[in-house]
N, C-alpha and C positions, 0 to 999 in steps of 0.2 A: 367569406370566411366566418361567418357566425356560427357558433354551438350550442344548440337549445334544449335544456335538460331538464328531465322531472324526476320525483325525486320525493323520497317515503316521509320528508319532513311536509309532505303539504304544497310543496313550489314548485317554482318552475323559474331557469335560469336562464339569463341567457349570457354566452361567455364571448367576448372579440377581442382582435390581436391589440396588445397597446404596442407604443412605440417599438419596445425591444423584442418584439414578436412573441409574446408571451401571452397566453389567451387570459383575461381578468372576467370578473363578475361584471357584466354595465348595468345590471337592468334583473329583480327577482320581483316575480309576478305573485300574487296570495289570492289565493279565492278559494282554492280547493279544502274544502275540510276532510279528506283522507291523500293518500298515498298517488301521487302522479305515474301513473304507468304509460300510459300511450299518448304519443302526441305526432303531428304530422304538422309541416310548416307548408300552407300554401301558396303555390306562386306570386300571391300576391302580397305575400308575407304574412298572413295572419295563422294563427296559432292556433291548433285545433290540441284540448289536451280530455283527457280520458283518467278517470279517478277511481279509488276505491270509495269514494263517496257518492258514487253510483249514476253519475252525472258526465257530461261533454260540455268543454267551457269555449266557447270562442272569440279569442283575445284581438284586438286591432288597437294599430296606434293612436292615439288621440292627439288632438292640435299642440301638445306641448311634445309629440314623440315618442310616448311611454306607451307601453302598453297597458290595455282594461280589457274587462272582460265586456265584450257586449252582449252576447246571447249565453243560456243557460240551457243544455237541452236535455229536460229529463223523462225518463220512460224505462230503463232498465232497472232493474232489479236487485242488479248484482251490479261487481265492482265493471268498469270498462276497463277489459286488457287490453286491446287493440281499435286501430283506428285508420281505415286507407280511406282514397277519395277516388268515386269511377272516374272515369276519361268524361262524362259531362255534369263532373262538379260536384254530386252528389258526394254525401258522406255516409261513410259506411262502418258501423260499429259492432264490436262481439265482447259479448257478457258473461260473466261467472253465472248468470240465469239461465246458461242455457241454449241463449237466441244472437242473432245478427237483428241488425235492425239499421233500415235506412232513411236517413234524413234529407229530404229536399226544401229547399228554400218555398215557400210559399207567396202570393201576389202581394204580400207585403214586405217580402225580402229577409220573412223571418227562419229559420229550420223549424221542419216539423218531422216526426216520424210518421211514414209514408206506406211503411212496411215494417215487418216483423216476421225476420226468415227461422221454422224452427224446422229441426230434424235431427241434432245435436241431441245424446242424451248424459253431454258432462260440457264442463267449461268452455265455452270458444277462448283459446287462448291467444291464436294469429289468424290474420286476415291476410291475402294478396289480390290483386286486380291483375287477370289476366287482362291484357292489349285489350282484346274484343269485348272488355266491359262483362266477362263472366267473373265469379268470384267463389277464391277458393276458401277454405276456412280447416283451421287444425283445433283438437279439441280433446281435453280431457278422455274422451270415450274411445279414444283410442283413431280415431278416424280423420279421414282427410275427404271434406265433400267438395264435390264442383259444384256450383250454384248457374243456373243460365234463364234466361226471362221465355216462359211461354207464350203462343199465341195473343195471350190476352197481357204482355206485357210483366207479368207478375213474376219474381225468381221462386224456382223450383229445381230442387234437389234432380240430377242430372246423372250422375255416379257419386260411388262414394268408394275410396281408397280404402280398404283396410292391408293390414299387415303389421302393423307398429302394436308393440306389446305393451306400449305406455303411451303417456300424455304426447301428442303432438305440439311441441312447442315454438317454432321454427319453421318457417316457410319460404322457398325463393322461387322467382318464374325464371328459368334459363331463356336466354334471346332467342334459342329455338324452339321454345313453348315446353321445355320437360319443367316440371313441377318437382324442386327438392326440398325434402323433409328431413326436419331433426325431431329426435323424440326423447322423453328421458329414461327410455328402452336402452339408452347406449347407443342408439346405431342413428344413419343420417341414411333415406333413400330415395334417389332418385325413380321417378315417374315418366313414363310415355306413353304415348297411345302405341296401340296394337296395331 
């Protein structure tokens, strides 16, 4: 039952029930110097958050409990709107620059940026992990791309959605693989193959 919130003051929250079932502050995190947009909580609890200060912070508890930031991952350019992780752990980020970009831990257990997916010609403002480790992405330019790894491993643009007369801001994968989009066109649409 925890609620972990970020937040245009710079933080990050995190809320749990006290006795009377009422969710309270336990724990606000600082590090970010802009605007907390995206964050994802990993199964192992640690805290993946995404800033207007153009950076990926990721937070773990320390020996007293509290959360710290332990790695700093920088490389984008623009603010991080979004933030998923594939199905092997990798982290996966989209930028007001323009680009996705992904981070795998390195022999030293640190994130490094690994890649740098462009074909976007406005904001990435959502990210999803299809099951099979392909990945979608919504974005200012109107567009909805599927991303999927070629031959030699590397993600390249595979199709790209159009039809949305605005920013694609919203993304869901249905349990039967259709791809739903909201846009600030007004309309929300759902996707299937042919």
């Amino acid at each position: 039952g925890r609620i972990v919130s970020g937040s245009d003051d710079d933080t990050i929250k995190i809320w749990e029930k006290d006795s009377s079932g009422l969710y309270q502050v336990t724990e606000t995190l600082e590090g970010h110097t802009g605007a907390v947009i995206a964050l994802q909580v990993l199964p192992d609890g640690r805290i993946i958050s995404g800033s207007g200060d153009d950076t990926i912070k990721i937070w773990d508890k320390d020996s007293s409990g509290l959360y710290q930031v332990t790695e700093t991952l920088e490389g984008h350019t623009g603010s991080v709107f979004t933030l998923q992780v594939l199905p092997d752990g990798r982290i996966v980020s989209g930028s007001d620059d323009h680009t996705i970009k992904i981070w795998d831990k390195d022999s030293s257990g640190h994130y490094q940026n690994t890649e740098t997916l462009e074909g976007h010609t406005g904001s990435v403002f959502i990210l999803q992990v299809l099951p099979d480790g392909r990945i979608v992405s919504g974005s200012s330019d109107h567009t909805i791309k599927i991303w999927d790894k070629d031959p030699s491993g590397h993600y390249k643009v595979i199709e790209t959605l159009e039809g949305h007369t605005g920013a694609v801001i919203a993304l869901q994968v249905l349990p039967d693989g259709r791809i739903v989009s909201g846009s600030d066109d007004d309309t929300i649409k759902i996707w299937e193959k042919d």
